[in-house]
C-alpha positions as CSV (number, residue, x, y, z in Angstrom):
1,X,88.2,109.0,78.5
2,X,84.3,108.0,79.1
3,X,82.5,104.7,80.0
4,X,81.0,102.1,77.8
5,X,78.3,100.4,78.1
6,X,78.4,96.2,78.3
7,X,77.5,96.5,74.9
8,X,80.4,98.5,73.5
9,X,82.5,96.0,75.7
10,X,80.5,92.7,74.3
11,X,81.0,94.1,70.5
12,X,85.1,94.9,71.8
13,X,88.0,96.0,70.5
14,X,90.8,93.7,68.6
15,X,94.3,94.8,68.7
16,X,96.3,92.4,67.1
17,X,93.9,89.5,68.1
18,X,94.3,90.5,71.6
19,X,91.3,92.4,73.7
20,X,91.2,95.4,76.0
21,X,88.1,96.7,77.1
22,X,87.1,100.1,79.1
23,X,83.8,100.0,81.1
24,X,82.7,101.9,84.0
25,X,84.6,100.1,87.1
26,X,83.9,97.7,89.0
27,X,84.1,94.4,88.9
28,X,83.6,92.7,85.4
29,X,84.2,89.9,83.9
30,X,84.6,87.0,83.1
31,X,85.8,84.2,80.5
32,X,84.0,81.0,80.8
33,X,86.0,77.8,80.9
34,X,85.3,77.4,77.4
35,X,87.2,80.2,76.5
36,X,83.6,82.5,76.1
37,X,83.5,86.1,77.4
38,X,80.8,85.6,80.0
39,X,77.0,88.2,80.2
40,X,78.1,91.0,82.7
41,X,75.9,93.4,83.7
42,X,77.4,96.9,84.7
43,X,76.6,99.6,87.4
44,X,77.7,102.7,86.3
45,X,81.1,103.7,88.1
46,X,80.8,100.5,90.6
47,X,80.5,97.5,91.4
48,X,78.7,95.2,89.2
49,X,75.3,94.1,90.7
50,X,75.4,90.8,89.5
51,X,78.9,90.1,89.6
52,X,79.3,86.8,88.0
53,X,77.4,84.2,86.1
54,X,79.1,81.4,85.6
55,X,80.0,78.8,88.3
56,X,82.5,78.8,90.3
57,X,81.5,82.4,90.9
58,X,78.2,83.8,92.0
59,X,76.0,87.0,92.3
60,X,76.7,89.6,95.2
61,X,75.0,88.9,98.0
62,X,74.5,91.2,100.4
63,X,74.1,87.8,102.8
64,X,77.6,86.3,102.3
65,X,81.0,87.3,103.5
66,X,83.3,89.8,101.4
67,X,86.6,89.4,101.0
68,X,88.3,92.8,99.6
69,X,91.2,92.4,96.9
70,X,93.7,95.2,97.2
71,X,95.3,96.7,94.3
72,X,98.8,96.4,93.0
73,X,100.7,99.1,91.0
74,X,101.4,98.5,87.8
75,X,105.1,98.0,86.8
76,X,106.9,99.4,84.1
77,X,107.1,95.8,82.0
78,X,103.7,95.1,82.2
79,X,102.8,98.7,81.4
80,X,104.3,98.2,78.2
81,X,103.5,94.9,77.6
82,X,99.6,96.4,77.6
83,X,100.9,99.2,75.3
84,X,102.3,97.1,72.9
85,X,98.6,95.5,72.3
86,X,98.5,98.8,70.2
87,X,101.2,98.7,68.0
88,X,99.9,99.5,64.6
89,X,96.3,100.0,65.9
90,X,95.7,104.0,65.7
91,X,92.0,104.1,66.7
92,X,93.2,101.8,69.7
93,X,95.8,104.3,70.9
94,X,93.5,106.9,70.6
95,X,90.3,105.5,72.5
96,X,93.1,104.5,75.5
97,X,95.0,107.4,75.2
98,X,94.7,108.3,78.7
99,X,95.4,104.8,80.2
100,X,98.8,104.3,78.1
101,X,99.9,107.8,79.4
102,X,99.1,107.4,83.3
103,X,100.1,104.2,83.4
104,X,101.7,105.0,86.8
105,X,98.9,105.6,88.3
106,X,97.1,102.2,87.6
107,X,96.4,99.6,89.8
108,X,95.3,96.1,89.3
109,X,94.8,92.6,90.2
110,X,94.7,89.4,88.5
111,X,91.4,87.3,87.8
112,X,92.6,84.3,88.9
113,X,92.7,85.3,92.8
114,X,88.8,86.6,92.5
115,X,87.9,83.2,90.2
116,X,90.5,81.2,93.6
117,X,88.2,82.5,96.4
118,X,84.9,82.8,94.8
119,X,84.2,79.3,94.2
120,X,83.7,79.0,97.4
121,X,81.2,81.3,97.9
122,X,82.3,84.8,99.1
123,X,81.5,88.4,97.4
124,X,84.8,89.9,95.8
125,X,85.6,93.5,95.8
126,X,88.8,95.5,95.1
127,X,90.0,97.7,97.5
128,X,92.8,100.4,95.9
129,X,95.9,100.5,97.6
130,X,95.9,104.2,96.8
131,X,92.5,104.5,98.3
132,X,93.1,107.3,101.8
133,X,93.7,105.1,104.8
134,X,90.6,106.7,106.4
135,X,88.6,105.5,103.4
136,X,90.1,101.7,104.0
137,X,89.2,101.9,107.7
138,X,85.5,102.4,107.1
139,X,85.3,99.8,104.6
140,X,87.0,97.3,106.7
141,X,83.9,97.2,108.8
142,X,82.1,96.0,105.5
143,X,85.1,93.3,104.8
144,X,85.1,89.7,106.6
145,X,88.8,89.0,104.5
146,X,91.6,91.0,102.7
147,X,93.5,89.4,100.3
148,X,97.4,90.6,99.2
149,X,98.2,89.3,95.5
150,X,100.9,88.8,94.1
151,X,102.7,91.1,91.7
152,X,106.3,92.2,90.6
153,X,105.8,95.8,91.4
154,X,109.2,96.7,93.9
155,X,108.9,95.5,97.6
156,X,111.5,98.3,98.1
157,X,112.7,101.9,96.2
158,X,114.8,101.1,93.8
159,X,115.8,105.0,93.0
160,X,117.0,105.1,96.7
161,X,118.5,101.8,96.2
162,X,120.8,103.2,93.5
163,X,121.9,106.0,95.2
164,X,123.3,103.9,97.7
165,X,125.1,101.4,95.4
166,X,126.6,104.4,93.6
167,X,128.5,105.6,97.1
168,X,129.3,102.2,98.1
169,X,126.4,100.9,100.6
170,X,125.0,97.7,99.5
171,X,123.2,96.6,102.8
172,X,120.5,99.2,103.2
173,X,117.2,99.3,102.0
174,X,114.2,101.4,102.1
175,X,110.9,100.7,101.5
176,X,108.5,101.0,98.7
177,X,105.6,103.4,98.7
178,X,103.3,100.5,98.0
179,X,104.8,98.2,100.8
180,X,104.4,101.1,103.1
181,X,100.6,101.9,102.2
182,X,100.1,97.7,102.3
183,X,101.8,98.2,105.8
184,X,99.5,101.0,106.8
185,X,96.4,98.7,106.1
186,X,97.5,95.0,107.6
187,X,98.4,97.8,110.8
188,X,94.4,99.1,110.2
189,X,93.4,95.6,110.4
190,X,94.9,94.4,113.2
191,X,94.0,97.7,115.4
192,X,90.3,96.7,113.9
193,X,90.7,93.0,115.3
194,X,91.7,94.4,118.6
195,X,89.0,96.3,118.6
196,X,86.2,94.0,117.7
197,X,87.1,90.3,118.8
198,X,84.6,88.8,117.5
199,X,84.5,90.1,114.0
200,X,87.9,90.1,113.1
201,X,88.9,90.0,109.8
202,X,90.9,87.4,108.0
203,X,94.2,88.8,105.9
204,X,95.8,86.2,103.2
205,X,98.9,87.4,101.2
206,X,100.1,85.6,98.3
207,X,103.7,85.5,97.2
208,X,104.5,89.3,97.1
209,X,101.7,89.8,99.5
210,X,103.0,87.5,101.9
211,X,106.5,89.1,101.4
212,X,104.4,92.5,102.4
213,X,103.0,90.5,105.5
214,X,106.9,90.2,107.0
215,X,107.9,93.4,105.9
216,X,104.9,95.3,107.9
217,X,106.5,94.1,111.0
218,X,110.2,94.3,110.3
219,X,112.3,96.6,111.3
220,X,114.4,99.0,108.7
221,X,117.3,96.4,108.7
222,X,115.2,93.3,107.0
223,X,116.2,92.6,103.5
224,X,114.9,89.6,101.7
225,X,117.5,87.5,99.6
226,X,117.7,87.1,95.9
227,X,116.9,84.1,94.5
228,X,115.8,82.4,91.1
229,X,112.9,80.5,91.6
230,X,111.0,81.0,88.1
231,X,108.3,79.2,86.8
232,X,109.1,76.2,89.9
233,X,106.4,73.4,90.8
234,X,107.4,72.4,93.5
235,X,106.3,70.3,97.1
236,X,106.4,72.1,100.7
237,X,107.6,70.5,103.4
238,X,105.6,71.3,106.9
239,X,107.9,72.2,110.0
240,X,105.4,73.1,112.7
241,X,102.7,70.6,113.7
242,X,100.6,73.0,115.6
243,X,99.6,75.3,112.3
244,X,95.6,75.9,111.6
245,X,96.4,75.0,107.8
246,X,97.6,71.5,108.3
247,X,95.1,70.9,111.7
248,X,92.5,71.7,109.0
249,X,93.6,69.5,106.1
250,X,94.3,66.8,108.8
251,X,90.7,67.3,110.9
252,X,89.6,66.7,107.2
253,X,91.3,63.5,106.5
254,X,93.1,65.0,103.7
255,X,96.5,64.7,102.6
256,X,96.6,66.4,99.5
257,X,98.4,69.5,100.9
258,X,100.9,67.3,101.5
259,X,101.9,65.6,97.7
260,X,100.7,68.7,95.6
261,X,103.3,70.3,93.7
262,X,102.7,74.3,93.9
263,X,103.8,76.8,91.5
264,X,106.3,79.3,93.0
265,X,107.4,82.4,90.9
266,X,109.2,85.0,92.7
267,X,112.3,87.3,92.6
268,X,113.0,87.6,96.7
269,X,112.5,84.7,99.5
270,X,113.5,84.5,103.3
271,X,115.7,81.7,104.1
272,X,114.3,79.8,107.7
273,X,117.8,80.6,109.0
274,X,117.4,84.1,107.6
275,X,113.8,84.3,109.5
276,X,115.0,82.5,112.8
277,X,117.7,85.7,113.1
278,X,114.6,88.7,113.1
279,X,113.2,88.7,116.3
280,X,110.7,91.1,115.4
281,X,109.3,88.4,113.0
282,X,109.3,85.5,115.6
283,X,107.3,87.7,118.0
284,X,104.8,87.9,115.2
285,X,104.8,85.0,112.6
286,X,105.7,80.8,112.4
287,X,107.5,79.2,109.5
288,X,104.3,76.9,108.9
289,X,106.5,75.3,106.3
290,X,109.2,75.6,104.0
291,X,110.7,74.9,100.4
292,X,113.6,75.3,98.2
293,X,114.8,77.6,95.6
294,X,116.4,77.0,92.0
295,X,119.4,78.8,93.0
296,X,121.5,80.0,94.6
297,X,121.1,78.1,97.7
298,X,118.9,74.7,96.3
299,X,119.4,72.8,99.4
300,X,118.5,75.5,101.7
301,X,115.0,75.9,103.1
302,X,112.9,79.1,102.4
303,X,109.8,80.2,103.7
304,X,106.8,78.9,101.8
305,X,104.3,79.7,104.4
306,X,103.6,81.4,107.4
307,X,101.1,82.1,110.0
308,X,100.4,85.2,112.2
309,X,100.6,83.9,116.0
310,X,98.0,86.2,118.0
311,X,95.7,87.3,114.5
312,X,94.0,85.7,111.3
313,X,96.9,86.5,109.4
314,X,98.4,83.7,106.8
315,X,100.2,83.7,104.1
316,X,102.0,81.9,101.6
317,X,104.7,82.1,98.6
318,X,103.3,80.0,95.9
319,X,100.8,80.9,93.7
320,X,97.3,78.5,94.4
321,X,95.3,80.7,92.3
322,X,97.2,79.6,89.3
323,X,96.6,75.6,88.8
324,X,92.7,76.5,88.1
325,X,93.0,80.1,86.9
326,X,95.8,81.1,85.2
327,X,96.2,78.8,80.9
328,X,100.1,81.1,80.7
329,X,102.2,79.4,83.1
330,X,102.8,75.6,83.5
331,X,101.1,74.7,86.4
332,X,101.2,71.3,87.9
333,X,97.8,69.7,86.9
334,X,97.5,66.5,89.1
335,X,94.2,65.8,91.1
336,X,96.4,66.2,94.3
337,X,97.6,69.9,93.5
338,X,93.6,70.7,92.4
339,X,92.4,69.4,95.8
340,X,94.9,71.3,97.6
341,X,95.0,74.8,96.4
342,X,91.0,74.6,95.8
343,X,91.0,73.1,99.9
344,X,93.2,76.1,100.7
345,X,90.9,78.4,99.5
346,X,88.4,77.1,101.4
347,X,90.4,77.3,104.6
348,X,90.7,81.1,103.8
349,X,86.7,81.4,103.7
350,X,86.1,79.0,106.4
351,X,88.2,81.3,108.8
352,X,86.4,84.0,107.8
353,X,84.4,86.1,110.8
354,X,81.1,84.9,110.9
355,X,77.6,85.9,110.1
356,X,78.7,87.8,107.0
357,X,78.7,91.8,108.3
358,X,76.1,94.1,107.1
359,X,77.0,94.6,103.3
360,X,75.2,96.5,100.4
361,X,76.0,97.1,96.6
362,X,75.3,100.7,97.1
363,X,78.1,101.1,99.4
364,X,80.5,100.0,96.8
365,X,79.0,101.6,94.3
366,X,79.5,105.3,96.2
367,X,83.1,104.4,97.0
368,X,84.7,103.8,93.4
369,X,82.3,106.4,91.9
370,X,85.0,108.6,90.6
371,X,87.0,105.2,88.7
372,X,87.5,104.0,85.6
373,X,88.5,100.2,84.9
374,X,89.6,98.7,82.2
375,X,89.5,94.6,81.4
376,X,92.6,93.3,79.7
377,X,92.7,89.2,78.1
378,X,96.0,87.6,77.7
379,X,98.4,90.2,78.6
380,X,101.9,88.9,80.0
381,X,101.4,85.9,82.2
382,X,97.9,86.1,83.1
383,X,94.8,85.0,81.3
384,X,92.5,88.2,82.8
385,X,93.4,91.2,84.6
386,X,91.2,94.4,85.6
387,X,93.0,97.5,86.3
388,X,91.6,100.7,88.1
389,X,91.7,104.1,88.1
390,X,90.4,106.8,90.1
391,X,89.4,110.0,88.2
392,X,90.5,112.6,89.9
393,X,94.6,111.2,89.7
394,X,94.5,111.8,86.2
């Protein structure tokens, strides 16, 4: 496997009228609204020195705040959902040989988070969940934010899970590898905020990455509940007055939070009574506000957003990156629901430490030195994804 050059990527390569694209990693991108791949100009092995050029999103500089993106794995289904972009395309198979056969090994992230909390002004980078948690603490002193995305990669191991079922023992779970390295690094933030006040740095988890919030601080006994909430939009319904997400929307005279319909998409939820029993959450987290689930229980209230009580933690189990970012999934599209998720974005960067900590492209550029990425278009429900790789795990 070897990098390309911008130019390779701009001439691309069609499989079946879908694009995937290898260039040296780092951040990318993008697709303008009109459907355009945008100019990008690559650093070899790193992060890309003018990062975006097309508004919302906006050049690294070394001047504004960074929020970090951490990785998710990549599952099984949307492993193959990439390799089937090569059915009947030899030369394609061959040129991403390696990518289709250490597909285990790949992380990603979705576009539409980086597209979410650039508009408002902030320097994106991705921070590999693999990465060695020593490697993740001296970054964090570079990071003013961490974002958790979402994903369908297993909260907990299934293999274990199996065993279990097969002798009878429904009621035990244990945790993935990924929630217990997303656990290691909310821990590594939190020890940072103790340790420097007045820089602390912000953590917002999306859907899964709000689920990973609650399961860093509960005990081995905390299981979420199944539920079918697919494809939902759906309103919230706020339950504690005294929340920094609705003080802000209501210093700011703006009630959009309040009609938008969100899109939820997600496999497990907490039920408020299910939280209310976990005292190890309560010591940590508020039910900011909940919603409701397709089935099984419609009329029972699940989480739909919560709020760390001593740290900058928040988090929340609808998807705002979508409405603006994502053309796949049917997203409510009303001026209310645009206003809000664009407004909680901007909550997210206005809580973020302040003045911006000492930041440089070079830094980034040493760290994911030893990657690969690759830049995949309309691959399962998401309009842009950019997976990474380090080198030396292959």
């Amino acid at each position: 496997m070897r990098h390309s050059s911008f130019i390779n990527m701009s001439r691309g390569y069609m499989c079946q009228s879908k694009v995937l694209l290898i260039y040296s990693l780092a951040l990318f991108w993008l697709c303008t609204a009109n459907g355009v791949l945008a100019t990008v100009t690559l650093i070899r092995g790193s992060v890309v020195n003018d990062l975006y050029r097309h508004k919302p999103l906006t050049t690294f500089d070394p001047k504004r705040k960074t929020v970090g993106i951490v990785t998710v794995p990549i599952s099984k289904k949307l492993a193959g959902r990439i390799a089937d972009q090569f059915s009947g395309c030899k030369e394609c198979q061959e040129q991403f040989n390696d990518m289709l056969e250490h597909s285990g090994k790949l992380t990603f992230f979705p576009m539409s988070y980086a597209k979410w909390v650039s508009q408002h002004k902030v320097n994106v980078v991705p921070i590999d969940v693999n990465m060695s948690i020593k490697k993740v603490r001296r970054a964090l002193s570079r990071l003013n934010g961490i974002l958790l995305p979402g994903g369908s990669t297993p909260v907990y191991d299934h293999q274990f899970e199996r065993i279990l079922i097969d002798i009878g023992i429904t009621s035990i779970k244990k945790k993935s590898q990924y929630t217990e390295r997303v656990k290691r690094i909310v821990d590594s933030v939190i020890t940072y905020n103790e340790k420097n006040p007045e820089e602390k740095i912000v953590i917002w988890g999306t859907c899964l990455g709000m689920e990973e919030m609650l399961l860093s601080k509960a005990n081995d006994n905390f299981v979420f509940s199944d539920v079918v909430n697919k494809d939902e939009n759906r309103k919230i319904e706020f339950i504690d007055n005294d929340s920094a997400i609705k003080k802000f929307f209501s210093y700011t005279m703006n009630n959009s939070i309040f009609d938008a319909k969100y899109y939820f998409n997600h496999k497990y939820a907490l039920y408020v009574s299910q939280f209310n029993k976990y005292p190890e959450l309560k010591a940590n987290f508020r039910v900011v506000a909940q919603s409701y689930t397709k089935e099984p229980y419609p009329t029972k209230p699940i989480v739909a957003m919560i709020e760390h009580l001593t740290e900058p933690i928040y988090g929340v189990q609808f998807h705002p990156e979508k409405n603006r970012h994502e053309s796949t999934v049917e997203t409510d599209q009303g001026t209310n629901t645009f206003n809000a998720v664009d407004r909680l974005g901007l909550f997210f960067v206005n809580k973020l430490s302040k003045p911006p900590k000492f930041n440089d492209i070079e830094y980034w550029r040493r760290l994911y030195g030893n990657y690969f990425g690759y830049f995949v278009q309309k691959v399962s429900h998401y309009d842009e994804i950019v997976i990474f790789v380090n080198k030396a795990q292959i």
